[in-house]
C-alpha beads as a LAMMPS data file, in Angstrom:
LAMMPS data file: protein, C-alpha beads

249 atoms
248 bonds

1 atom types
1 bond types

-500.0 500.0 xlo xhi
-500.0 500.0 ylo yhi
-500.0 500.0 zlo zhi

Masses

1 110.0

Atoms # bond

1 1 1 0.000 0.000 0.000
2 1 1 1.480 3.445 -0.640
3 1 1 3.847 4.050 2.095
4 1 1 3.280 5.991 5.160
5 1 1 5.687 6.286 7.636
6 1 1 3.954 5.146 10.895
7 1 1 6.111 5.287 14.331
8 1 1 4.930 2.148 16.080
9 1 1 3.021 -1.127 14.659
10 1 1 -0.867 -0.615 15.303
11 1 1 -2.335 -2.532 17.700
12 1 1 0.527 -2.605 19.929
13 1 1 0.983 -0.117 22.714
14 1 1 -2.639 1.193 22.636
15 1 1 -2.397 2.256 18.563
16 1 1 -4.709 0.867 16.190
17 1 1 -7.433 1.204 13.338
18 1 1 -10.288 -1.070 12.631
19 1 1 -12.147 -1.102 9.716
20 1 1 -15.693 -1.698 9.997
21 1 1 -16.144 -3.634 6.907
22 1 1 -12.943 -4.933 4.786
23 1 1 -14.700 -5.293 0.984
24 1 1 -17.492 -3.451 -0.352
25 1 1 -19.396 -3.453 -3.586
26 1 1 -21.279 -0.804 -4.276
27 1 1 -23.372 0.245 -7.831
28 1 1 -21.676 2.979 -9.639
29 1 1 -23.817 6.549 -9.098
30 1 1 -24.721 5.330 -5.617
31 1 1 -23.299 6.713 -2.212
32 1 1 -21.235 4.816 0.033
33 1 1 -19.936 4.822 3.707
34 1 1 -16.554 3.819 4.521
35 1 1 -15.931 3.638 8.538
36 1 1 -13.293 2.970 10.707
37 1 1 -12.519 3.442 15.091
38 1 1 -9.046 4.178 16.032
39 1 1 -7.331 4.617 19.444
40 1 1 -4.206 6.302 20.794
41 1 1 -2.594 6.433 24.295
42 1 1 -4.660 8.531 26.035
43 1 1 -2.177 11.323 27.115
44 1 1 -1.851 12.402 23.000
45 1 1 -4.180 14.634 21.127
46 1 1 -5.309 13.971 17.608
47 1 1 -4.506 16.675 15.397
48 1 1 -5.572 15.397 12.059
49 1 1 -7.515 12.659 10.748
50 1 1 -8.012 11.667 7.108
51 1 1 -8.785 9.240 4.510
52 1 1 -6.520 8.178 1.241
53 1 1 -5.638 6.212 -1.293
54 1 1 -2.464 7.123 -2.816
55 1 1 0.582 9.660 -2.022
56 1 1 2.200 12.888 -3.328
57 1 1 5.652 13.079 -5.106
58 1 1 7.329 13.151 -1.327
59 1 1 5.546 10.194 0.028
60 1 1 3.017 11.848 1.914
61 1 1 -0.818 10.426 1.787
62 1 1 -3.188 12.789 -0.158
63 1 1 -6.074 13.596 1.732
64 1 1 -9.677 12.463 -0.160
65 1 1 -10.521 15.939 0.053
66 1 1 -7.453 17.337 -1.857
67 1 1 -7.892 14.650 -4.770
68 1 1 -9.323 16.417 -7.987
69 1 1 -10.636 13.364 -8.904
70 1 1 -12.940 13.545 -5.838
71 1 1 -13.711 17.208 -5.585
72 1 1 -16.927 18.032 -4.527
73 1 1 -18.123 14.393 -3.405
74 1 1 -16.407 13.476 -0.364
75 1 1 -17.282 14.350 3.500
76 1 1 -16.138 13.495 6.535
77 1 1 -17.958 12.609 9.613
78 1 1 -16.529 12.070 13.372
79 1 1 -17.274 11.424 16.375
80 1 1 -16.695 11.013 20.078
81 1 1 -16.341 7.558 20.442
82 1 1 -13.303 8.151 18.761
83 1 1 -14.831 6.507 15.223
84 1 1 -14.397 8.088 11.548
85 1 1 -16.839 7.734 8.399
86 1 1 -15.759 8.690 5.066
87 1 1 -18.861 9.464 2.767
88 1 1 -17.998 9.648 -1.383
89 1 1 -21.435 10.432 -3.374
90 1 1 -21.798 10.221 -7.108
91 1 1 -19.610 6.827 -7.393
92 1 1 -17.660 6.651 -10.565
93 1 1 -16.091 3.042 -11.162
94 1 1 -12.654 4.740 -11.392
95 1 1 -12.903 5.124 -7.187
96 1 1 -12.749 1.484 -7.102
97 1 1 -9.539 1.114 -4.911
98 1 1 -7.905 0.512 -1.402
99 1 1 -9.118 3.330 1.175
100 1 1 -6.730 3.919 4.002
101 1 1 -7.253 5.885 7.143
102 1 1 -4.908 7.726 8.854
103 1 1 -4.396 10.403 11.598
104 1 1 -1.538 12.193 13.866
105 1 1 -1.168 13.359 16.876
106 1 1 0.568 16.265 18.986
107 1 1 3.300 14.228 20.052
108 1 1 4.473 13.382 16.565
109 1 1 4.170 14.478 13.310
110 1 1 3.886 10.821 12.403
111 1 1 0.716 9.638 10.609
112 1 1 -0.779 6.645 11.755
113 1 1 -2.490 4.011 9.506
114 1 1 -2.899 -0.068 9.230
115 1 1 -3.369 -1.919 6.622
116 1 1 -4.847 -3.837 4.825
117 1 1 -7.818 -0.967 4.224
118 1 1 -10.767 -1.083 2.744
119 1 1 -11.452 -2.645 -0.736
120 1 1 -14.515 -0.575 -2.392
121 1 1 -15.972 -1.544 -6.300
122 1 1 -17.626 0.479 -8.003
123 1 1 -19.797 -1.688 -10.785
124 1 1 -22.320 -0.957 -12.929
125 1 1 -25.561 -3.127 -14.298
126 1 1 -25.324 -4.575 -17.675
127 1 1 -27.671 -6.845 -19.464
128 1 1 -26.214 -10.182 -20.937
129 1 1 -28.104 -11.963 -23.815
130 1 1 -28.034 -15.090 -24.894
131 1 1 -29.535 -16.891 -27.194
132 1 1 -31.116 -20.402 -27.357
133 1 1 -33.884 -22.628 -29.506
134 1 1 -35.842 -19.337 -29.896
135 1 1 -35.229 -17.918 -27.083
136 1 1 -33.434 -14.867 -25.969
137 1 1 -32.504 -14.367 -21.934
138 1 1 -31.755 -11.847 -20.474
139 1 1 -29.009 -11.368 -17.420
140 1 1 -28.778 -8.151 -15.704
141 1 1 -25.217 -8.314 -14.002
142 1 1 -22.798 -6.765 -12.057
143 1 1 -18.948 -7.333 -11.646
144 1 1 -19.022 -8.364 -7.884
145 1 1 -21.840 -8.814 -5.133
146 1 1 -23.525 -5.772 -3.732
147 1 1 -22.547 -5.351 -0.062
148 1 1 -25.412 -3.478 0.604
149 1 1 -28.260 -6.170 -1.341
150 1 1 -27.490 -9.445 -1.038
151 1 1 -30.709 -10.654 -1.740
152 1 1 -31.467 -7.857 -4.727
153 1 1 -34.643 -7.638 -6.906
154 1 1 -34.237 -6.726 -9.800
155 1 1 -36.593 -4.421 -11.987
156 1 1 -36.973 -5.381 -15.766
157 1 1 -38.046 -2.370 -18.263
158 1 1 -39.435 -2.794 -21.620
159 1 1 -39.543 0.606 -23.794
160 1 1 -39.364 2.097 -20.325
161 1 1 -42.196 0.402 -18.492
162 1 1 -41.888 -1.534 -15.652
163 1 1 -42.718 -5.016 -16.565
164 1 1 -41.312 -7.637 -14.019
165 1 1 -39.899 -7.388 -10.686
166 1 1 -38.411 -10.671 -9.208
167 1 1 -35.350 -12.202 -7.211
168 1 1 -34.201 -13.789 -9.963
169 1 1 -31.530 -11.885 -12.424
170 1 1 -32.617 -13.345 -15.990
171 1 1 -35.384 -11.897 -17.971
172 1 1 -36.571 -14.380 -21.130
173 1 1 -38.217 -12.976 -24.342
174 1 1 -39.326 -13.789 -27.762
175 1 1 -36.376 -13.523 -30.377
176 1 1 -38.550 -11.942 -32.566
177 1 1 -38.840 -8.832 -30.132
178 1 1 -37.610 -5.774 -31.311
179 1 1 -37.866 -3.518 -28.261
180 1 1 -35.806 -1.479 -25.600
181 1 1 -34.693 -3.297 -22.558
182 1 1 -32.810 -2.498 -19.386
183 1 1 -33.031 -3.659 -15.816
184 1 1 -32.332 -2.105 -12.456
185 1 1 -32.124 -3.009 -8.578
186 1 1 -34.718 -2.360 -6.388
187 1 1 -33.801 0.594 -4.192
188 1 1 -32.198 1.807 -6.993
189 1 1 -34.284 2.321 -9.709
190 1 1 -32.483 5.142 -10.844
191 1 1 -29.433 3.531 -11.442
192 1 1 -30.742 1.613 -14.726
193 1 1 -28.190 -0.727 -16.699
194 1 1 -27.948 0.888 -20.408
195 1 1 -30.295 -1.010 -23.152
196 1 1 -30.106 -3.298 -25.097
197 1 1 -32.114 -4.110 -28.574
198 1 1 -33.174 -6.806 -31.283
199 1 1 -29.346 -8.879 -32.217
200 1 1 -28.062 -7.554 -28.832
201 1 1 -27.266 -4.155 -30.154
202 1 1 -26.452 -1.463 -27.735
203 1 1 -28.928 2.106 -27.675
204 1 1 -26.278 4.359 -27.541
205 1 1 -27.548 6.754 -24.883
206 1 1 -29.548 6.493 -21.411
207 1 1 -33.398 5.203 -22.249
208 1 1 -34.498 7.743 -19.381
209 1 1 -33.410 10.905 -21.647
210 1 1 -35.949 9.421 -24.798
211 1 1 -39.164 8.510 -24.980
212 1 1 -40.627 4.610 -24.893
213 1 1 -41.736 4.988 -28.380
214 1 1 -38.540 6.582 -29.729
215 1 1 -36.513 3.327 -27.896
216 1 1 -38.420 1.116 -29.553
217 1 1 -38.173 3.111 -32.871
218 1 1 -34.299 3.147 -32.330
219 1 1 -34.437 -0.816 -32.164
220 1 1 -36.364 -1.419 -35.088
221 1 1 -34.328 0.813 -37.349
222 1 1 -31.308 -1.040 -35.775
223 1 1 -32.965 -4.297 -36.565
224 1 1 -33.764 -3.110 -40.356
225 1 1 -30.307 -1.655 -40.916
226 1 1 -28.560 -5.216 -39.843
227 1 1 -31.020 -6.801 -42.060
228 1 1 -30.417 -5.080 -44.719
229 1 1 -26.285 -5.368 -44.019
230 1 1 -27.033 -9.263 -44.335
231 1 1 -29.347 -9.076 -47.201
232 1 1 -26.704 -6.625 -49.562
233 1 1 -23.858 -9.258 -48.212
234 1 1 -25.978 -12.247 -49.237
235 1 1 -26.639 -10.645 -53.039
236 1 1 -22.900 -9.418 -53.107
237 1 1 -21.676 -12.928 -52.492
238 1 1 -24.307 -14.645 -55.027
239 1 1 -23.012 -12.087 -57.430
240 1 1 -19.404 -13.060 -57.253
241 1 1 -20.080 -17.061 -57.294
242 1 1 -22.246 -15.923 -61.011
243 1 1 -19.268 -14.285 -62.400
244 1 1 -17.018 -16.946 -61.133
245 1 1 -19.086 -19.258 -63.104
246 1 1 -19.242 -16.953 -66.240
247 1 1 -16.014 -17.133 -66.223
248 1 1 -15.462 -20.695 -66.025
249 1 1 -18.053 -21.192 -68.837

Bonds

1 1 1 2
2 1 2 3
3 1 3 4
4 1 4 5
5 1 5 6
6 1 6 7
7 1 7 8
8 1 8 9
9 1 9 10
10 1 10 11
11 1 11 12
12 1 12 13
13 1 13 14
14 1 14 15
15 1 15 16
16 1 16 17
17 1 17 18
18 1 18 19
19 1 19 20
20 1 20 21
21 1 21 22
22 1 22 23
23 1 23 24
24 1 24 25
25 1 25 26
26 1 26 27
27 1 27 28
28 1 28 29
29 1 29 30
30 1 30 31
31 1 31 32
32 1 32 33
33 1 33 34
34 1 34 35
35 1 35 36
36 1 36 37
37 1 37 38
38 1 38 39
39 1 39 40
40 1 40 41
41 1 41 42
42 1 42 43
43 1 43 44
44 1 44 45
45 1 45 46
46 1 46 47
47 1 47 48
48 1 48 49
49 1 49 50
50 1 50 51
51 1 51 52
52 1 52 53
53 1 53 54
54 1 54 55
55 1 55 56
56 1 56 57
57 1 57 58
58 1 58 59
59 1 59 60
60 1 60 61
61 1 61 62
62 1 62 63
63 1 63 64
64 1 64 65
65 1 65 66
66 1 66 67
67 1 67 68
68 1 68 69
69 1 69 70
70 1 70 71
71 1 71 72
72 1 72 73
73 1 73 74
74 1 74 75
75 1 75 76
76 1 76 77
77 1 77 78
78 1 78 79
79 1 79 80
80 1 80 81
81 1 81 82
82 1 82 83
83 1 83 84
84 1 84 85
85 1 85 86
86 1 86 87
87 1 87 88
88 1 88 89
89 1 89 90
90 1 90 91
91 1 91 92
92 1 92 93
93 1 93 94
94 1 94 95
95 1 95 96
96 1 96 97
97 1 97 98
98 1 98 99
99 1 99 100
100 1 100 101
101 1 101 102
102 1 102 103
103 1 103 104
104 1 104 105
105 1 105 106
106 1 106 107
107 1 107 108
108 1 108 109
109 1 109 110
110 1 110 111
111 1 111 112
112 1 112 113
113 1 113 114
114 1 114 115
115 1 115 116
116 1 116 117
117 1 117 118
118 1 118 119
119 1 119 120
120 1 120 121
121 1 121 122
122 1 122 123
123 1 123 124
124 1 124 125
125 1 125 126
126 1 126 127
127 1 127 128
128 1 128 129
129 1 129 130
130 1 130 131
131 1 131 132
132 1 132 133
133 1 133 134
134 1 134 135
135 1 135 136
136 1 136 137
137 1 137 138
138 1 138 139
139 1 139 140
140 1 140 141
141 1 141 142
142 1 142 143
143 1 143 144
144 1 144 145
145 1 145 146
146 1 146 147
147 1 147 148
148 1 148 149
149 1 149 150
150 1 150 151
151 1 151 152
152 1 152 153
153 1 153 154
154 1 154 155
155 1 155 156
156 1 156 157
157 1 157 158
158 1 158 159
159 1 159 160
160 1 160 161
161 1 161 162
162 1 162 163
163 1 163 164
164 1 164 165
165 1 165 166
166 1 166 167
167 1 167 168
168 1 168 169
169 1 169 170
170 1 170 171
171 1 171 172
172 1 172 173
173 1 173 174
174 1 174 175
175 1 175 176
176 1 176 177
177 1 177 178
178 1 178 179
179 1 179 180
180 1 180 181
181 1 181 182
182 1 182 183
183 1 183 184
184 1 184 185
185 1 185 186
186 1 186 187
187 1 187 188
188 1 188 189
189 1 189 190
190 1 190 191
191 1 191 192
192 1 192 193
193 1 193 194
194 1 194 195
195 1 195 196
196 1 196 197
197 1 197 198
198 1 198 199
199 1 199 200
200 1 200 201
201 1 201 202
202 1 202 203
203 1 203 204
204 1 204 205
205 1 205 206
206 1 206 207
207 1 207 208
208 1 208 209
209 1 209 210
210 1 210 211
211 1 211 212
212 1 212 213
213 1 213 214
214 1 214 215
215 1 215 216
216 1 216 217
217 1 217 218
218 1 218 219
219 1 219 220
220 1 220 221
221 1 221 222
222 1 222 223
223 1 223 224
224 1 224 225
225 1 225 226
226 1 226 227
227 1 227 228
228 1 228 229
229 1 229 230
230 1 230 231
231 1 231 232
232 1 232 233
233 1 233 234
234 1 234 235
235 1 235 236
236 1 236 237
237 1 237 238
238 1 238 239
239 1 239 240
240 1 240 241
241 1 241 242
242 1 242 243
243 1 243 244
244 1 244 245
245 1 245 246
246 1 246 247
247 1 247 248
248 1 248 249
């Protein structure tokens, strides 16, 4: 982890951070909490007490709050009980990394930390197809397990309406559909998975910012376009085997 250069070992001589929870999975756009308790002998004063995942050019951890790449969604929250909560908002899948914790004291201009931290990813939904004997299901997946939802239901849209809710991640249709669908966890709805279309073709923007009817209408001209690829291929390749043939003749 980056280094930080920490005057005793943690847990020894009355130092030490615990981390209340060691993994986390989180959906991206969400809000998270990342918490921790520390101690310190009881005759020093804490003087400052931050979170962090990576150093400056001289080795020193960079506070959360100084990061560009968090500007604007990070807060911190303490306590008497001598406990620390580090809140990011707006989740990006870039913050997936290992969150440290560290604070110093009067005595010493030494930070203190322990490691490992705390492992947070950041995943978004996506919707798998497959296809088989007619059949085309639907997965609506994430890269890990949500901490927060083990147990998720998940919320199946076609053209934008809510059409299924249910425990189970796979959502079956006809293969002749030509329509917009997307899924989402219960909780939150407003974190939707992008859509998908007819031959598993991606919409290329959010179904909440269009209509139901213009998703659908963006499917079907999908679907016709790809038909028509296949259909110009097919006749290009039937001419080429006549002129072979005319040729051979």
């Amino acid at each position: 982890y980056p280094y930080v250069n920490v005057s005793v070992k943690l847990g020894q001589f009355g130092w030490g951070v615990t981390y209340t929870k060691k993994s986390i999975c989180v959906l991206k756009g969400s809000t998270v909490d990342l918490a921790c308790t520390y101690k310190y002998p009881w005759y020093k004063t804490v003087k400052a007490t931050f979170w962090f995942t990576k150093n400056d050019a001289e080795g020193n951890p960079v506070s959360l709050r100084d990061d560009p790449d968090y500007k604007g969604r990070v807060e911190y929250s303490v306590d008497k009980r001598k406990s620390h909560t580090l809140t990011i908002t707006d989740l990006r899948e870039s913050d997936s990394a290992e969150y440290w914790f560290t604070f110093t004291t009067d005595q010493t201009r030494r930070r203190h930390t322990d490691s490992p931290g705390v492992t947070l990813s950041v995943t978004g939904l996506q919707v798998k197809v497959t296809v088989s004997e007619g059949q085309r299901t639907l997965t609506c997946s994430t890269t890990c397990i949500l901490t927060d939802n083990l147990n998720p239901i998940y919320i199946w849209y076609k053209n934008g309406q809510n059409v299924k809710e249910d425990s189970s991640s796979m959502y079956s249709i006809s293969s002749e559909d030509a329509d917009s669908y997307y899924c989402a966890v219960k909780g939150h709805d407003d974190l939707s998975s992008p859509a998908v279309c007819e031959y598993s073709t991606i919409v290329p923007y959010s179904t909440q910012q269009v209509s139901c009817i213009q998703a659908k209408e963006t499917c079907l001209t999908l679907s016709i376009i790809t038909k028509q690829k296949y259909f110009f291929y097919s006749l290009s390749m039937l001419l080429s085997i006549i002129i072979i043939i005319m040729k051979v003749l």
